[in-house]
NUROVEX-538273 format. One record per residue (C-alpha): x, y, z; residue number from 0. Coordinates in pm, whole numbers, plus 50000, padded with zeros to 5 digits. Example, Ala and Ser with C-alpha at 12.3 -4.5 7.8 and 13.67 -1.06 7.14 Angstrom:
NUROVEX-538273
- c1	c2	c3	i
- 51230	49550	50780	0
- 51367	49894	50714	1
//
This chain:
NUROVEX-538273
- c1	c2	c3	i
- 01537	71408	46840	0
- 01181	71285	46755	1
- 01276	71344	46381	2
- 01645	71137	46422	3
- 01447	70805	46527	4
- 01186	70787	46234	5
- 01462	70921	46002	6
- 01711	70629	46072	7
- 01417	70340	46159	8
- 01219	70458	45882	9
- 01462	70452	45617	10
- 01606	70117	45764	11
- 01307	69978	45719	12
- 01209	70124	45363	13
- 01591	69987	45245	14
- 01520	69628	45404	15
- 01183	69666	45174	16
- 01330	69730	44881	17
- 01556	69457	44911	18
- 01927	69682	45021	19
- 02186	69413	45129	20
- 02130	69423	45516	21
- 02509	69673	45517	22
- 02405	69892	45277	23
- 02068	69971	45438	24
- 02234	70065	45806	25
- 02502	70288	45621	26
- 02268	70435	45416	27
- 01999	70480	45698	28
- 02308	70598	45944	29
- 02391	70895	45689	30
- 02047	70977	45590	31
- 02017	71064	45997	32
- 02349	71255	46002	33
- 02180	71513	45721	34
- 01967	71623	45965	35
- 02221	71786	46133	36
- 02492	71844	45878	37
- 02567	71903	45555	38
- 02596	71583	45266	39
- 02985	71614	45250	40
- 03023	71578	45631	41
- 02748	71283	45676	42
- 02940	71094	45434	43
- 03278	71143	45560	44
- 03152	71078	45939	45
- 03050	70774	45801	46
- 03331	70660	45637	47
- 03552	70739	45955	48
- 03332	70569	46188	49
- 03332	70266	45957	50
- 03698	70262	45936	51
- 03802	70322	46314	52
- 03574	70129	46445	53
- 03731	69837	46272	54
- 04080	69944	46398	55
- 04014	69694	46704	56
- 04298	69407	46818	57
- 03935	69278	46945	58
- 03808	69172	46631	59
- 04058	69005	46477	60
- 03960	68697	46701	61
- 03611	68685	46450	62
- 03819	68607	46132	63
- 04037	68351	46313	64
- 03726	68187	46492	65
- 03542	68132	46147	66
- 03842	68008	46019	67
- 03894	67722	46269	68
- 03510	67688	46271	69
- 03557	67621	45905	70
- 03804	67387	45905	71
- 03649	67168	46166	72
- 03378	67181	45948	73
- 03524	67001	45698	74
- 03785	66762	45895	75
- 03537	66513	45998	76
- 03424	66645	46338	77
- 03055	66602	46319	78
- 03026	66244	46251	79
- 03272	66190	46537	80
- 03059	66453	46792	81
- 02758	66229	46656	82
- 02848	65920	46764	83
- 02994	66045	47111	84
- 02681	66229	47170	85
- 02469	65842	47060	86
- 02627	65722	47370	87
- 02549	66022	47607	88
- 02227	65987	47461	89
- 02215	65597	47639	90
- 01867	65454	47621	91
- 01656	65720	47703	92
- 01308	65767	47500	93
- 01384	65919	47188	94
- 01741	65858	47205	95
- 01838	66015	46845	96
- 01636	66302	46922	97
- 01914	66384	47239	98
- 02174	66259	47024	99
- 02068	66563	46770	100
- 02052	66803	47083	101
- 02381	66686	47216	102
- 02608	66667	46915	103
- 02462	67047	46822	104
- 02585	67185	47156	105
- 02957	67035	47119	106
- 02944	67128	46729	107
- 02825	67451	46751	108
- 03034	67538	47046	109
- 03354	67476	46826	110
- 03239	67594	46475	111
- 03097	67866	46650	112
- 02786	67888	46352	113
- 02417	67806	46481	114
- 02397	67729	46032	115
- 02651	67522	45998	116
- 02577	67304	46280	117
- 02203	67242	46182	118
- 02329	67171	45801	119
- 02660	66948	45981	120
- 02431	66794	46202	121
- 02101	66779	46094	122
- 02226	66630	45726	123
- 02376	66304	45938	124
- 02075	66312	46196	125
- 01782	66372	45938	126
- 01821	65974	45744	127
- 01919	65779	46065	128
- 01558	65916	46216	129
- 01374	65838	45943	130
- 01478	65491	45934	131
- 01401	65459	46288	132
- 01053	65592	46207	133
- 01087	65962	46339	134
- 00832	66197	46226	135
- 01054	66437	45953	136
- 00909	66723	46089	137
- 00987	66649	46435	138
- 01339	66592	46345	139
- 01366	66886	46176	140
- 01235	67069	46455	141
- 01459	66945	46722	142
- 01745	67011	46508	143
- 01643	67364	46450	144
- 01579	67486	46824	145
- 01874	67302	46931	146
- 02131	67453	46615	147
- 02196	67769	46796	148
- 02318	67611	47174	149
- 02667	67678	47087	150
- 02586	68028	47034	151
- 02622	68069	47412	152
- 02855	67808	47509	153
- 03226	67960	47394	154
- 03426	68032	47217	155
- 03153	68234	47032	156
- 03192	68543	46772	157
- 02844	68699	46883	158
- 02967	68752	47226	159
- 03298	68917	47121	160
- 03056	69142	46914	161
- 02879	69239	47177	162
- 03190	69282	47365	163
- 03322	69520	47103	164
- 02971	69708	47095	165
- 02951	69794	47504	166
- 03316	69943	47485	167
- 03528	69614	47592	168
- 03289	69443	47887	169
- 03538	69176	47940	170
- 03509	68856	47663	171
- 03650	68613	47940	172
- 03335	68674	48150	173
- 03120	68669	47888	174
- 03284	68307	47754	175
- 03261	68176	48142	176
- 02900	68319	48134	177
- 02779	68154	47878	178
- 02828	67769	48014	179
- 02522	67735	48238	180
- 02260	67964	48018	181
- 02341	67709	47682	182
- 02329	67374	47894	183
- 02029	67516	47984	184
- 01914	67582	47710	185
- 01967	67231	47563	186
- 01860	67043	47884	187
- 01559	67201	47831	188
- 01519	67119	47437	189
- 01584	66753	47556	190
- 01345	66743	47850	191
- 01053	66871	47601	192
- 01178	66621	47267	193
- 01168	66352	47503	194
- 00854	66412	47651	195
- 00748	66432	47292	196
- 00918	66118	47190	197
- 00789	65900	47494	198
- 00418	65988	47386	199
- 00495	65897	47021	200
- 00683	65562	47102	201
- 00988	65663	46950	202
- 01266	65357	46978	203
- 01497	65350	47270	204
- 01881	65259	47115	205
- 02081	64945	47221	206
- 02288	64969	47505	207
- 02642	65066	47380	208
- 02924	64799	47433	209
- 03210	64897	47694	210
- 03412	64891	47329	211
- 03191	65127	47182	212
- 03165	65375	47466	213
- 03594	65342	47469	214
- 03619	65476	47105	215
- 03326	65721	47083	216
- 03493	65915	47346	217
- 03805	65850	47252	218
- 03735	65992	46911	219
- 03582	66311	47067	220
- 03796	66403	47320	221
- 04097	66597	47069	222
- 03764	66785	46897	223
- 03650	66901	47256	224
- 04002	66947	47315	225
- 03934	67274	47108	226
- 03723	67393	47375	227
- 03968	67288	47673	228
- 04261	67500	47500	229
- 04094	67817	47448	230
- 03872	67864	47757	231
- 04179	67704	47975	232
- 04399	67962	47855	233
- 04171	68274	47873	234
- 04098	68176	48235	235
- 04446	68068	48324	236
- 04550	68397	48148	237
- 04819	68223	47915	238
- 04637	68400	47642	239
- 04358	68692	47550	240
- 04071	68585	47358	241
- 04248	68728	47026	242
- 04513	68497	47099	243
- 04353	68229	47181	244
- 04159	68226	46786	245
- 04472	68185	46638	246
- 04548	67967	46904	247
- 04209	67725	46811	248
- 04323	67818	46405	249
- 04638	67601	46477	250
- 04473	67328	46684	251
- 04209	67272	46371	252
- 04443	67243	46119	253
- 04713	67016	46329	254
- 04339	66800	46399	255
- 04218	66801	46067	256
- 04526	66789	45835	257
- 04759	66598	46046	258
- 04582	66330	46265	259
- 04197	66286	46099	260
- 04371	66372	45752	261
- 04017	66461	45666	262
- 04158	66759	45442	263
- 04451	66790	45220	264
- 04661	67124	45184	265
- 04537	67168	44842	266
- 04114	67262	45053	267
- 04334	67490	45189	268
- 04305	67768	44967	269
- 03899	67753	44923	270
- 03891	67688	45300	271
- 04076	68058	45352	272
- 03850	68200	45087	273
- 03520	68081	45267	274
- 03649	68213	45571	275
- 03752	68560	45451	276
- 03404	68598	45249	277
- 03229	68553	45613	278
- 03454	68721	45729	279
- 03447	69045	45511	280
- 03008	69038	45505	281
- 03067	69032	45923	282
- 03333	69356	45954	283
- 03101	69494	45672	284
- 02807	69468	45903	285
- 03018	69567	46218	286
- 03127	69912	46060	287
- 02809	69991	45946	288
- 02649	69964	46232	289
- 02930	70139	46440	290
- 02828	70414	46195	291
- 02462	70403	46280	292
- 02540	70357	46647	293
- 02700	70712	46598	294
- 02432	70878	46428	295
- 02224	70653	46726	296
- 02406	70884	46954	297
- 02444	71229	46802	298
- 02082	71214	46756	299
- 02039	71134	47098	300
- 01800	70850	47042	301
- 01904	70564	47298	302
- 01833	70841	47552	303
- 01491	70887	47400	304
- 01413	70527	47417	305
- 01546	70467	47772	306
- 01366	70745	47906	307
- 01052	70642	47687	308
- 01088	70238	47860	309
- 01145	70410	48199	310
- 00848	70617	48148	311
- 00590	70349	48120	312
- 00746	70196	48453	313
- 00970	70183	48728	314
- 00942	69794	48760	315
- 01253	69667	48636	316
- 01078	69351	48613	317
- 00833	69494	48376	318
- 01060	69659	48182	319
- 01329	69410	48164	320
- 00987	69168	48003	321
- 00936	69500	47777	322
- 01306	69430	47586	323
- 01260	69093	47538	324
- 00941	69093	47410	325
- 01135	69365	47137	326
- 01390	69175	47095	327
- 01169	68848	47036	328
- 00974	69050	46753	329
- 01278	69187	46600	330
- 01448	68840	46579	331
- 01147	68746	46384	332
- 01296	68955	46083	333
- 01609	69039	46133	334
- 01927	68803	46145	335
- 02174	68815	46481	336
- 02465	68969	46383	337
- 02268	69290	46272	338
- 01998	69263	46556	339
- 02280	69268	46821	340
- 02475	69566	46652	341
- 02203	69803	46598	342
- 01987	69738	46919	343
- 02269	69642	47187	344
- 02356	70062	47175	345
- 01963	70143	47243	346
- 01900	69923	47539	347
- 02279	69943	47699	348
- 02147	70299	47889	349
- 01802	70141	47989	350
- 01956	69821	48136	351
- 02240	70079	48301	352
- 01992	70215	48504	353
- 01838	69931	48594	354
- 02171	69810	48727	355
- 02161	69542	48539	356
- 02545	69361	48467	357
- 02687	69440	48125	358
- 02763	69045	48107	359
- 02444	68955	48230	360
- 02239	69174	47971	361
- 02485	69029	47682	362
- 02388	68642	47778	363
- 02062	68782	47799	364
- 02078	68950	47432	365
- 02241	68650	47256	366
- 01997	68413	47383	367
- 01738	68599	47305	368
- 01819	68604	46950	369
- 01938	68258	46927	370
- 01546	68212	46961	371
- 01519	68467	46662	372
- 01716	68295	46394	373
- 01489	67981	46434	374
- 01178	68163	46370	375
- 01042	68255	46076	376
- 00963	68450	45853	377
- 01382	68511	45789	378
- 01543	68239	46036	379
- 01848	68125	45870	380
- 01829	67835	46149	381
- 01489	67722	46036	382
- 01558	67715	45627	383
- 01875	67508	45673	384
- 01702	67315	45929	385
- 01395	67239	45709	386
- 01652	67179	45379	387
- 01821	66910	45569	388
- 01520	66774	45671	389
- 01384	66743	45383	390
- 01061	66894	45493	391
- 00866	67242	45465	392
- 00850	67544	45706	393
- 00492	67479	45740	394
- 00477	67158	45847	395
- 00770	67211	46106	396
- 00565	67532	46268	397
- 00361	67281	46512	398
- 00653	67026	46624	399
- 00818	67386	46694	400
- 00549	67558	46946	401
- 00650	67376	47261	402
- 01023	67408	47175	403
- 00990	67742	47134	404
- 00781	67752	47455	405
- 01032	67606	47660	406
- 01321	67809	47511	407
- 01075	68199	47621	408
- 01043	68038	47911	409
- 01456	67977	47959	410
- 01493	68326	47827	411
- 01310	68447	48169	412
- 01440	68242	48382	413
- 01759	68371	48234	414
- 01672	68752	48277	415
- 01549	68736	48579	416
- 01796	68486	48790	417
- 02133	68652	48711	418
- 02357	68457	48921	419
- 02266	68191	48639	420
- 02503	68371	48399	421
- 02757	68535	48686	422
- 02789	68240	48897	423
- 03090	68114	48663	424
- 03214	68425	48579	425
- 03282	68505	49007	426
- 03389	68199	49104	427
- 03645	68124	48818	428
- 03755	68477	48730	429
- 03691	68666	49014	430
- 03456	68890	48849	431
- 03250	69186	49009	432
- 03452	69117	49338	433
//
């Protein structure tokens, strides 16, 4: 069993070295453990079968629909219309833009469902109108990073119907519902510290907003959050499953974007699809793989090595439940989400099982978590879209980052250790647990 973990870590992280696309390197790590106890024949055509079945899921056809409305919201003039909306939430506290930038990321992201595409979306409009308001770049660019990944826990999000998938179908409604309180968190807590921030630098408060202006900034953002409305109103009201309701939020997008914004013409439709189905197809890739190494995972017996090896250094759930984040901080250091939450979700499912820990709770737990991951470097995909935009350097957005990041670890326990903060929803709207 000893010989199964350094075989399939090991060779993960000699492929990752060498530069193996990240699918490649958990197939090819996944077989290289199933030699140990078979022949080459039977490793690869284990493989191959766990890849393929573990696709066969009704589950995950809600990812490819997702990205696709994601998509086309991206380009149907949504951002700039979440932007201003979120200018006159923003009112006239200190450092107004700055919550504007937090604000418009945790609507955007929560319907595009991409922590990337929000910090390009958003941070690209955000970036020049706090420059000219004399905002430090880096600062900017820091806010808009931390804050780029908020609608990774607010729904409808792909990474929670992954982990869904992964724990053998804990119920994507209560995840959805669970996610609500943990990402307003999350960004009440990014705007508490930028505005601190702000007030000591003697960043501009904006104009009060005219009655007129209020009117049509909400009036322009109320069919975009509509999005929102339709697909967690009809998973809770039970009109529709998750699955359904992607196509569902497909439909909505392009009746939104082609019909009333007219932002898009059927002729983006075609390169629109094709976007979608490349993310698509590098996701599923991903997803069988790591089914694949989840088996070899198993028939090597190595999440039961690792729980017993956690439970072994103590029987403080508090200290152990400190132990996985702290792993799961380091890992999101170098590895992106999607991967991170396939191949680690299997090896910490048994440990948090015994610690009776809710599957939902531990998934919230997981995903935000990570969403700190992708906005640290040295690989964040967050942070090197964030500083692009920016138009600044990873270096000199390390500093404004620190006490952003220290506010987000400091969520992240608050999180693990207060459950009812993610299962509150969950109970009261879905009857959940009871």
């Amino acid at each position: 069993m000893s010989y199964a973990i350094w075989v399939l870590f090991g060779s993960f992280v000699v492929f990752m070295a060498m530069g193996v696309p990240i699918a490649f390197a958990i197939g090819s790590a996944a077989t290289l453990t199933f030699l140990l106890f078979m022949s080459f024949e039977q490793s690869i055509f284990i493989v191959a079968q766990q890849m393929a079945s573990g696709l066969d899921s009704f589950t995950l056809l809600a990812i490819p629909f997702f990205i696709l409305a994601g998509n086309i919201m991206n380009r149907g003039g949504i951002a700039l219309r979440l932007i201003d909306f979120a200018k006159v939430l923003a009112g006239r506290l200190p450092g107004a833009l700055a919550h504007c930038n937090v604000i418009a990321n945790m609507m955007f992201g929560a319907i595009s469902g991409s922590a990337v595409a929000s910090a390009a979306a958003v941070g690209g409009v955000m970036a020049p109108l706090q420059e000219r308001e004399g905002y430090d770049r880096s600062y900017s660019a820091a806010v808009n990073i931390a804050s780029c990944p908020t609608g990774l826990l607010i729904p409808p999000s792909a990474t929670l119907i992954i982990y869904s998938l992964i724990t053998g179908g804990t119920s994507i409604a209560a995840l959805f519902v669970a996610g609500y309180l943990p990402g307003l968190l999350m960004g009440g807590g990014l705007m508490l510290v930028a505005g601190i921030i702000a007030k000591r630098r003697g960043y501009p408060v904006s104009p009060r907003p005219s009655r007129g202006e209020v009117f049509r900034a909400a009036r322009d953002a109320i069919l975009p959050l509509g999005l929102i409305v339709v697909i967690m109103g009809g998973i809770i009201s039970g009109i529709f499953t998750a699955t359904e309701a992607s196509a569902a939020a497909v439909i909505y997008a392009l009746v939104l974007a082609l019909v009333w914004y007219r932002e898009i013409s059927v002729r983006d439709l075609p390169r629109i699809i094709m976007e979608s189905a490349v993310t698509t197809s590098v996701v599923l890739l991903m997803i069988g793989a790591s089914i694949a190494m989840s088996r070899a995972m198993a028939f090597g017996m190595i999440p039961n090595t690792i729980s017993d090896l956690l439970l072994g250094i103590s029987d403080n759930p508090l200290a152990i439940l400190l132990a996985i984040n702290v792993t799961l901080l380091l890992i999101g250091t170098f590895m992106d989400m999607t991967p991170a939450l396939l191949i680690f979700t299997p090896i910490f499912m048994p440990v948090v099982g015994d610690l009776g820990m809710d599957p939902v709770h531990f998934g919230i737990v997981m995903t935000f978590n990570l969403c700190i991951g992708i906005c640290t470097p040295p690989v964040g995909s967050a942070l090197f879209v964030g500083c692009s935009v920016g138009g600044t350097s990873i270096a000199k957005v390390i500093r404004p980052l620190l006490p952003l990041y220290a506010v987000l670890v400091t969520l992240l326990l608050v999180v693990t250790y207060v459950p009812e903060i993610s299962l509150f929803l969950p109970r009261v709207l879905l009857g959940y647990g009871s």
